[in-house]
N, C-alpha and C positions, 0 to 999 in steps of 0.2 A: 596396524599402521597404514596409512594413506598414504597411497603410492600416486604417483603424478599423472597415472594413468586416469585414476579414481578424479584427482583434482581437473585434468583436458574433459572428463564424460560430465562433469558438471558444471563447466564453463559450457559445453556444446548444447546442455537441456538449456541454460538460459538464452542462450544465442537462440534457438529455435522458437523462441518465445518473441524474439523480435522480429522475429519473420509473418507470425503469423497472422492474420486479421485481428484486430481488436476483439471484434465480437464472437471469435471463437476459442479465448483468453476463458479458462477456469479458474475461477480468482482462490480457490482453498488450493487447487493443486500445481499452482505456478506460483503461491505463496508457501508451499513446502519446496518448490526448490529452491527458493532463495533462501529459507532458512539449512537447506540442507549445504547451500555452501560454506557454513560453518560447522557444519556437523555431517563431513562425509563418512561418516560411516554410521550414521542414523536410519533408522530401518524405514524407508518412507512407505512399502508396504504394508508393514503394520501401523501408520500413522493414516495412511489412505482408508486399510479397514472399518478403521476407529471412525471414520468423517461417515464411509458409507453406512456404519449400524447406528449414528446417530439422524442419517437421511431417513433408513427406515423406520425407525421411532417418529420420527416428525411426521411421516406419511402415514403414520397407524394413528397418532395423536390429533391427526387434520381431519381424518375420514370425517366424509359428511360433514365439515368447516367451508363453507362457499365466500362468504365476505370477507372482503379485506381488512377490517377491521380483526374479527375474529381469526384469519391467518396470524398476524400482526402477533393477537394474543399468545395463541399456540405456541408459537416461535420466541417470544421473547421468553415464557415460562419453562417447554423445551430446556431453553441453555441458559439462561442466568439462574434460575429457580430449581429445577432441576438436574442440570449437570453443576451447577452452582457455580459457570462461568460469566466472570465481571470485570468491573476496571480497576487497577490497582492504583488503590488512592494513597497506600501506606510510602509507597517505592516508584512514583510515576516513571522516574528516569533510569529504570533500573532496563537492561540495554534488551533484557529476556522481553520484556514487555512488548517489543518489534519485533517478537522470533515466533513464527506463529507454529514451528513444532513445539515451543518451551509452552506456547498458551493450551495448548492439547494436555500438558503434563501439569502446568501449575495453574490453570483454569484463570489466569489474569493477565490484562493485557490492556494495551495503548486503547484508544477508539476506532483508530482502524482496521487494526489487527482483530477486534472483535468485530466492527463492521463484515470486517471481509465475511470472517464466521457466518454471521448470518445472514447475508446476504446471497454465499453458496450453496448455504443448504436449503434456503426459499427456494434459489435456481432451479436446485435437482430435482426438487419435487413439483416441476413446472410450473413454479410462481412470478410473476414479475418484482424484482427487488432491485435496489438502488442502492448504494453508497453516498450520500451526500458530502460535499466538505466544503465547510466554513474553516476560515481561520481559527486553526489550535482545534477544531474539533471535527470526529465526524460522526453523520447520524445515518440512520438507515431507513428507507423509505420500502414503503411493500405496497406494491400495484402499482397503478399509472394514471396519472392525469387523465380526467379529474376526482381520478377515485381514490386514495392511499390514506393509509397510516405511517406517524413515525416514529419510531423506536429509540431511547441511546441506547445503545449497546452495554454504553461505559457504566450509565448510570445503573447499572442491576436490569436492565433491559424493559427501563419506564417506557411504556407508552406516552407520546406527548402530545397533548391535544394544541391549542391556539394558544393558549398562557403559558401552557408547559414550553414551547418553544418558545415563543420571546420570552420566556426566563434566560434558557440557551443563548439566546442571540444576544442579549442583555450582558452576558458574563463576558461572550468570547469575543463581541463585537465592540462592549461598551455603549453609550448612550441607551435610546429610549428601547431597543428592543425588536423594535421594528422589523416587521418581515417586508424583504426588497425580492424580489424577483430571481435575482442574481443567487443568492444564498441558496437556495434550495436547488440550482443546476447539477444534477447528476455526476458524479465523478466518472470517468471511461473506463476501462479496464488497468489499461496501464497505468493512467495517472494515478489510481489507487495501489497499485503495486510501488510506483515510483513515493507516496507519498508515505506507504510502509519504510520503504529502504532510506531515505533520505531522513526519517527520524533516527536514525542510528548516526546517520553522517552528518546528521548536525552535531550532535552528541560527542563524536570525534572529534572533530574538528575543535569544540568547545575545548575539548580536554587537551588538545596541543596532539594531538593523535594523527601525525599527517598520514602514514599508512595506510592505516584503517581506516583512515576519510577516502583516500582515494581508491583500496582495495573495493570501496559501495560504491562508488560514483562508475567504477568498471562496469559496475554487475547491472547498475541501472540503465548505464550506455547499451549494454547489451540487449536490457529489454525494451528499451524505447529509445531506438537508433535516432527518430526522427525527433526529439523532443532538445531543442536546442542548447538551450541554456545549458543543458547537463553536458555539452560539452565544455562551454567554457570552464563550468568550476570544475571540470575534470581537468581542464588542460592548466587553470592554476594551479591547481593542486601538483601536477606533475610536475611543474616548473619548482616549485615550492620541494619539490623531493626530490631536485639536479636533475631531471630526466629531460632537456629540453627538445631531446629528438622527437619524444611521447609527446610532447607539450605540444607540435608543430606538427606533429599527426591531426593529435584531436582540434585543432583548428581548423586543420586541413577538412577533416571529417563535418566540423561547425558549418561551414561553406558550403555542404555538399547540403544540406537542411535546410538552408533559409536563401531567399531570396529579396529580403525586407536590406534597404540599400543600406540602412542606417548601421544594422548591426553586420551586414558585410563590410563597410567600410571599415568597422570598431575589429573586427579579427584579423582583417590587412594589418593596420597598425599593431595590434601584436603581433604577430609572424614578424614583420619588421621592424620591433623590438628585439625579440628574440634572436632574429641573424644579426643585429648589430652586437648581441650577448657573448656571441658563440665566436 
């Protein structure tokens, strides 16, 4: 049984995730604690294990691999091919698919959720790797401008050459395909955590689930204090579940994040909705 004690030690790991610099965010093991907030009493020890013996496999599997191209290989055959982790095509919206303990156990997952995957285990083994996100998709870049390879994850972990990805961009973009500059911008740390967690809470929210929409919009708040918008639809949402003292926080909190007049002016006006509410 999960005592409240268990539920405060795993609100404090995420809070400490929002404190910390971006770039010293480990995208596998701050995406086990968010999935561990639904599953405290999930052994993340033995899930940590499991990530470090497939680092070592990767690193006996790389020896003597120098280009990035052939990294790219190793790694995509590694985990789609031989751990036989992919994207679930059968069940996209199935909610496990954003739970990156449940992608450890049922080897299938969103594109981020497997992004993350192999993106952290390039890290450990001192590679440069990326998370890309396009609209409804993401891919995974290995190396760095102007050297890389790119991976989907989703797709069985294709390497994508110039055709292969405006195929992608082609599907998730519409029109001719076109690769623009903008589309291949690296995701940050967090944004790729927030773009985990916010696939659930769209999902919520679809379903009339105000709850559990706002239970992830907590958890995100937590990990990217400074990411603004994630107050507001925190603070609808709270308003939306009678909580308007919460509501009038996290605006309070919106305020404390931006400085852009437009959208301070736009949280005054709600605050002063809300007292006229109350």
């Amino acid at each position: 049984m999960t005592s409240a004690s268990d539920v405060a030690h795993k609100t404090s790991d995420l809070a400490r995730l929002g404190l910390v610099d971006d770039g010293a965010i480990d995208l596998a093991d701050a995406a086990l604690l968010l999935a561990a907030a639904d599953h405290p009493d999930a052994a993340l020890d033995t899930a940590r294990a499991r990530l470090t013996g497939i680092v070592l496999r990767l690193q006996r599997e790389a020896a003597g691999v120098d280009t990035v191209a052939d990294r790219a290989r190793v790694l995509a055959e590694l985990v789609a091919h031989t751990l036989e982790m992919t994207g679930d095509t059968a069940d996209y919206d199935n909610p496990r698919n954003a739970d990156f303990l449940a992608l450890l156990d049922r080897k299938l997952g969103l594109p981020v959720t497997l992004s993350i995957l192999y993106v952290a285990l390039a890290r450990r083994v001192g590679w440069t790797a990326d998370p890309l996100g396009l609209p409804g998709h993401v891919l995974v870049r290995v190396g760095a401008e102007p050297v890389t390879a790119l991976i989907d994850a989703f797709d069985g972990g294709r390497l994508l050459g110039a055709r292969g990805l405006a195929t992608v961009l082609e599907r998730v973009l519409g029109g001719s395909g076109t690769v623009e500059a903008d589309h291949l911008v690296p995701l940050s740390n967090r944004a790729t955590l927030v773009r985990l967690v916010s696939n659930q809470a769209t999902r919520a929210r679809r379903a009339g689930n105000v709850a559990r929409a706002l239970t992830l919009h907590e958890r995100m708040t937590l990990i990217a204090p400074g990411f603004t918008g994630l107050w507001w639809e925190r603070a609808r949402l709270e308003q939306l579940a009678g909580d308007i003292g919460a509501a009038r926080a996290s605006l309070g909190a919106m305020l404390e994040t931006t400085r852009d007049p437009g959208v301070r002016q736009r949280v005054r006006a709600a605050l002063n909705a809300l007292a006229r509410a109350t």
